[in-house]
N, C-alpha and C positions, 0 to 999 in steps of 0.2 A: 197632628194631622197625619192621618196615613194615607198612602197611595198602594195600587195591586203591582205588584212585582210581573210583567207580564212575562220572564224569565224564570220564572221561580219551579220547579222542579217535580213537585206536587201538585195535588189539586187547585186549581187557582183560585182566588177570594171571588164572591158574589158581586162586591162592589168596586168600583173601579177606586172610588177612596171614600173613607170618611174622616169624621174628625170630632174630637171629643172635648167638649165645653165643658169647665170649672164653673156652674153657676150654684151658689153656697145660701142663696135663698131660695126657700121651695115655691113663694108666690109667684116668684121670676121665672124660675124651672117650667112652670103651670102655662105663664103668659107665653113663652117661647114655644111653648109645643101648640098652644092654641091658634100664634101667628105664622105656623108656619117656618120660623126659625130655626129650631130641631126637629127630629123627625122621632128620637124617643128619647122620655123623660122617666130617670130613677127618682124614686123618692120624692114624687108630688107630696104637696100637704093634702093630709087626711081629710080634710075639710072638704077641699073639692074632688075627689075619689070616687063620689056617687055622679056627682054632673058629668064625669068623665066616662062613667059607665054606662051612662045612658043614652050619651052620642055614639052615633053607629059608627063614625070616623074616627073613631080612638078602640083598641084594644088593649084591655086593661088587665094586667096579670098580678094575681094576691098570691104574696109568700111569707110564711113567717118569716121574720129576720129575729135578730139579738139590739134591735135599738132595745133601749128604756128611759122611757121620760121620768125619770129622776130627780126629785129635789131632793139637796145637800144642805148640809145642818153645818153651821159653823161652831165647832165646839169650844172653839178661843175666846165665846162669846155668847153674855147670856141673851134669851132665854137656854140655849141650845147644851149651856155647859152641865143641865140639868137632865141623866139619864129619863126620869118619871116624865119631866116634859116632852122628851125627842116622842117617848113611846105613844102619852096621849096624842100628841099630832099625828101621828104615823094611825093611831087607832081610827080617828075622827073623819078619816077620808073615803068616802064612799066609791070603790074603785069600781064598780062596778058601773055606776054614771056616769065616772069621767070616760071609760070605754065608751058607754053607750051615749054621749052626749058629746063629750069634749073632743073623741077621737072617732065621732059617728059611726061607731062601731065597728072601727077596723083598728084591731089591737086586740088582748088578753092581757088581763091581770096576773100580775107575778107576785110571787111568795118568797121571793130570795132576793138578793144582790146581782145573782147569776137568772139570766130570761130562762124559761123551760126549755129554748133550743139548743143550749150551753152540753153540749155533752159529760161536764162536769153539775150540773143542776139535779139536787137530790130533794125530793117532796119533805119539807120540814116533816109533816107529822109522821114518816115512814124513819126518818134520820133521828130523832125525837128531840127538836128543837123549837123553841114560842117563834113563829110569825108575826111579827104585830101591824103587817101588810094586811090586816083582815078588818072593815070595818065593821065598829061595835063599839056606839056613841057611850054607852054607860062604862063601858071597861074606859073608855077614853078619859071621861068624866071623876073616872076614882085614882085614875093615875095623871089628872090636873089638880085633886085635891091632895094628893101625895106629895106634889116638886112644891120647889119654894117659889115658885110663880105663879101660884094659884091665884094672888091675887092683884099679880100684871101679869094677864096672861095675853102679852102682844108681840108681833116682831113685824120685820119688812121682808117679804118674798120680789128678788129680782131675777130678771130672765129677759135676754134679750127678743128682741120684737119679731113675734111668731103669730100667727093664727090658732093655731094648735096651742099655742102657751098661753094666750088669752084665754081660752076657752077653759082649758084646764084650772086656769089661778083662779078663774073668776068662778068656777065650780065651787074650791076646795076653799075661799073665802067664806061660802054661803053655808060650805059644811063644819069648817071650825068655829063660825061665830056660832051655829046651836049648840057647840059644848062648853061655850064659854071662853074663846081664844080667838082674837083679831088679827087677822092677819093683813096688811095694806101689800098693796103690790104698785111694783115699781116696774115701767119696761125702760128698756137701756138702748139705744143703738147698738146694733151690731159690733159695729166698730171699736164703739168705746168698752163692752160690758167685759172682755180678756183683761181692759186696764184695771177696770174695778176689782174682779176677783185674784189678781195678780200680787206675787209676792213682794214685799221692800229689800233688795238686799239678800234677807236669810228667811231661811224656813220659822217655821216655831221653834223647831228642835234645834234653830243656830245653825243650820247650814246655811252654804249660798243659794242661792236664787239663780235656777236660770234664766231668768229675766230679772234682773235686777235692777234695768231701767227703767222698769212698770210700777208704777205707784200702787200704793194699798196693799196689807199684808192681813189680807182676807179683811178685807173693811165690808163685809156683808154678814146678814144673820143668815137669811135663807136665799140660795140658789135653784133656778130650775134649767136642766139642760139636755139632751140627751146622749147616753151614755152608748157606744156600740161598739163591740168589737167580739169576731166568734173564740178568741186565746181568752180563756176565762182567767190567767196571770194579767192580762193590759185592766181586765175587767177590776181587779182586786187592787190594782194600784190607784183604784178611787177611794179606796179606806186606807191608804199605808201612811200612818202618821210622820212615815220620814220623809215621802216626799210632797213639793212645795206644791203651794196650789198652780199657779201658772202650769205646770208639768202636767198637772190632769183635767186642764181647764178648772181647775177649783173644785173639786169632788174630795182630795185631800182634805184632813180638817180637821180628824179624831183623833186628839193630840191626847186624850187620858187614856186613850185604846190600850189592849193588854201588850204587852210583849209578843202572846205567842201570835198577834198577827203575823208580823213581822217575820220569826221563826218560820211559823205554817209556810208563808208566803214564799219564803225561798225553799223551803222543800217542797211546795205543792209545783213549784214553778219549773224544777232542778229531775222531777222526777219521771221516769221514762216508763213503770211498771202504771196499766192499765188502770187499775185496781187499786194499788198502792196512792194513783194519781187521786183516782174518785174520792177516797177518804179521807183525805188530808183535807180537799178543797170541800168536803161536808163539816169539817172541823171545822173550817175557816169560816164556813156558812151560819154556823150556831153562833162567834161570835161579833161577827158580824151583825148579822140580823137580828141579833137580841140585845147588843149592846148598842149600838148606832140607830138602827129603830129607823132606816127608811122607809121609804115610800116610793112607788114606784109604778108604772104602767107600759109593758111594750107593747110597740107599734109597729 
């Protein structure tokens, strides 16, 4: 809570105080601004966006940001330890729907790990690296007849309880079962879903665990969450196989990933040359996005 300094030296504040609420669900965020309880709400769910634009008592302001609603593959764990498979799911997801359906059309689909607002974000086909952010059921189809779970081709997608994540799962269900891959979805409380994706202990690679009192050492196959942050280094530490999942909410996970992440990672991170900066994190982008094979949608 702040108050106006009526001392204060400069121009003085507009309001005599306000005060700034932690509300960490968007339905909540929604209902408080509808009752009257705040007076402005970041990051409503997309869902209700449009009802909100259409009352003349709310003004409603579109900006892109660097969220991405991302599902993470756990690679400690099949289907996911299968490169061919990560790519056909990645292929089989028609992103252009879950835009226009799932995020009612407030969002852009992205082609990289980095959103296009990322001042480090290079156009794969300009960088000349495979996207397999693109759907295209038949490429999806030959790289499920490729992995050796052609013929279980199933896993559980969990994600804690969202409007926007319903919407989206229940999309991306409807589009992996026409290429032949089942996907079941699980919602998690809130509360509980950090315990679920949370490390035992040690990492994979045998570190400790910053949370080591949190059960489960990635006990999930697929995750969905959203990732945001404009430092495209916090963004990269959701591939860094060394560290633990709890650290990145469980976006970690690419435990066969190459070395030069890791390398890339602390020189694209360490480097202060503009240019020098963009290239490294376009390396980092080819193996990432061709090896790990996400999927993704920002919003």
């Amino acid at each position: 809570k702040y108050a106006k300094n009526e001392n204060y030296w400069g121009d003085t504040p507009y309001f005599d105080e306000h005060q700034i609420n932690v509300v960490k669900d968007e339905n909540a965020r929604v209902l408080a601004l509808e009752s009257g309880d705040i007076d402005i709400c970041f990051w409503p769910a997309t869902t209700a966006v449009d009802d909100l634009k259409s009352d003349p008592k709310y003004n409603v302001v579109d900006v892109a940001t660097t969220q991405i609603t991302t599902m993470f593959f756990n690679t400690r764990r099949a289907p996911f330890d299968d490169e061919n498979f990560r790519r056909a799911v990645a292929s089989a997801i028609n992103y252009d729907a879950i835009v226009k359906i799932g995020l009612t059309g407030h969002g852009a689909v992205v082609d990289s790990y980095l959103p296009k607002t990322s001042t480090r974000y290079q156009d794969p086909a300009k960088a000349g690296y495979t996207s397999y952010n693109t759907f295209d059921q038949a490429r999806a189809k030959e790289l499920l007849a490729q992995s050796k779970y052609k013929d279980k081709a199933s896993f559980t997608l969990i994600y804690a309880e969202s409007p926007v994540f319903n919407a989206v799962a229940t999309l991306m269900q409807q589009q992996l079962k026409e290429v032949g891959i089942e996907m079941k979805i699980e919602k998690i409380e809130t509360a509980k879903f950090r315990q679920v994706i949370a490390a035992e202990g040690k990492t994979a690679a045998g570190k400790e665990a910053k949370f080591p009192e949190q059960p489960g050492l990635g006990e999930f196959e697929a995750q969905m969450i959203n990732a945001s942050n404009p430092d495209p280094a916090v963004q990269t530490d959701y591939y860094d196989p060394a560290i633990s999942f709890p650290t990145v909410q469980g976006g970690s996970g690419w435990i066969a990933g190459p070395q030069e992440i890791v390398t890339l990672w602390d020189q694209a991170s360490q480097e202060t040359d503009e240019a020098k900066s963009f290239e490294l994190y376009t390396q980092l982008s080819k193996y990432i996005v061709e090896g790990v094979a996400l999927g993704g949608v920002k919003s």
